[in-house]
C-alpha positions as CSV (number, residue, x, y, z in Angstrom):
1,X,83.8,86.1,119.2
2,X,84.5,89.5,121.2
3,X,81.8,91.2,122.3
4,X,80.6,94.8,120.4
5,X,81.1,97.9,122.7
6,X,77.4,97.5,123.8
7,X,78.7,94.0,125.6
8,X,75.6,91.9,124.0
9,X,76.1,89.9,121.2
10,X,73.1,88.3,118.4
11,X,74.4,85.3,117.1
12,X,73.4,82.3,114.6
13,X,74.8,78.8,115.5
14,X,76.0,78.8,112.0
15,X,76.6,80.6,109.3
16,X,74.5,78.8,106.4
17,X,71.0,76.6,106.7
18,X,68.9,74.7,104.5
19,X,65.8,76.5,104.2
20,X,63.7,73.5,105.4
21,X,65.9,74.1,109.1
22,X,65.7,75.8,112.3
23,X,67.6,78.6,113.1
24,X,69.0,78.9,116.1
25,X,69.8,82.5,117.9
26,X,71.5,83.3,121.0
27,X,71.5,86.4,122.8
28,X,74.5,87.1,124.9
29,X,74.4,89.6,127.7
30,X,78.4,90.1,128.2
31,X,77.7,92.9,130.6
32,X,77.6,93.0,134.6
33,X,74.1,94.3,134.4
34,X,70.6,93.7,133.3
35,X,69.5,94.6,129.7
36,X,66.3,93.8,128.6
37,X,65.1,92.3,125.1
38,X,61.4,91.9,123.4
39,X,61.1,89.6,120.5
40,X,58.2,91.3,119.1
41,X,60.9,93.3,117.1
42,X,62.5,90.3,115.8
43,X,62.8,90.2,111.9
44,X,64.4,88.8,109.1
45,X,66.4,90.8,106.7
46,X,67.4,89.9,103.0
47,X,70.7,91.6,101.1
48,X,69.2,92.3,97.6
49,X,71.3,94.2,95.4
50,X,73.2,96.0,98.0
51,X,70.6,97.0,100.5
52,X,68.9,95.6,103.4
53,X,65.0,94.3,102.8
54,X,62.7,93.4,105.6
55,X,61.7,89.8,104.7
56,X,59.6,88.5,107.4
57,X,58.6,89.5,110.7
58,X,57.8,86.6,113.8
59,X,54.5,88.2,115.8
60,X,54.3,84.5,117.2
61,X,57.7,85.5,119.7
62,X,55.9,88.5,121.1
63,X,54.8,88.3,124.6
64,X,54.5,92.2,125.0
65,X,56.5,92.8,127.9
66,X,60.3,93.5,127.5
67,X,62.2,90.5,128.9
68,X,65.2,90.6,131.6
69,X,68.6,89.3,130.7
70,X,71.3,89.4,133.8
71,X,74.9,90.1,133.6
72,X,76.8,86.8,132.0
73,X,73.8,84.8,130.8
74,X,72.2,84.1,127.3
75,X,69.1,83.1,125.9
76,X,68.5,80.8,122.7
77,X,65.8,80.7,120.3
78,X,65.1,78.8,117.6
79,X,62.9,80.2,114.8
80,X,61.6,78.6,111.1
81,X,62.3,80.2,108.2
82,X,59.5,80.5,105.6
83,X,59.5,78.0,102.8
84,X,59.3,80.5,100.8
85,X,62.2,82.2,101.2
86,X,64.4,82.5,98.3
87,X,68.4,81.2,98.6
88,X,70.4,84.2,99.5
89,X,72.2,86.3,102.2
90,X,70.4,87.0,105.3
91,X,70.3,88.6,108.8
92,X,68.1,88.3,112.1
93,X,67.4,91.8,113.5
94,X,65.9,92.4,116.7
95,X,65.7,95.2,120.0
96,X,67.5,95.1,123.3
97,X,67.8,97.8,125.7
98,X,70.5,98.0,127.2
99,X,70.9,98.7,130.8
100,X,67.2,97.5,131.1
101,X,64.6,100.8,130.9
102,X,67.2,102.5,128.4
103,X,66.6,103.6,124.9
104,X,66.3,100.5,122.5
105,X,69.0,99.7,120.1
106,X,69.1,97.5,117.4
107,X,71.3,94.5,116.8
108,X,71.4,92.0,114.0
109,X,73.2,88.8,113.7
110,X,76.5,88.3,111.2
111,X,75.4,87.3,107.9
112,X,74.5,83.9,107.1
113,X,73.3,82.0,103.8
114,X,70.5,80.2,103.1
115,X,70.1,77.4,100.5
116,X,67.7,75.9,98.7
């Protein structure tokens, strides 16, 4: 996959789950500097009839300060989706700044399904 203008990428491993697995979430720092990230932003979006809806938010990932990422590294998470998530289209949405101490801006993984 080549890398958005910004030079970080948020992806999934995969493009569909089973709501009862992990997803797993990569950030990519294609860049020759640091840019910093903060998974307290980190949510879930839903597509319902054409529009983006916040579905679930992950306060467990926040450890309050915004976390360093250097040139040509990545970072993995892995996050549980709720059980109670209905089968449909989704996105993961977090925060990065980027160089480190910039504005933030937000960037969302590709769309992926999940299934009941």
């Amino acid at each position: 996959m080549e890398a958005p203008a910004s030079g970080v990428t948020f992806n999934t491993e995969t493009n569909a789950y089973v709501r009862t697995e992990t997803v797993n979430l990569s950030i990519t720092n294609n860049t020759t500097h640091e840019v910093g990230y903060n998974l307290c932003f980190l949510r879930i979006d839903r597509h319902v009839e054409g529009t983006w809806q916040a579905s679930q938010n992950f306060p467990d990932f926040c450890e309050g300060d915004t976390l360093r990422l250097e040139g040509g590294t990545n970072v993995e998470h892995n996050l549980s989706m709720a059980e109670t998530m209905p089968a449909g289209e989704y996105r993961v949405v977090t925060y990065i700044e980027n160089p480190l101490g910039s504005d933030r801006q937000q960037v969302e993984t590709a769309v992926f399904s999940l299934k009941d």
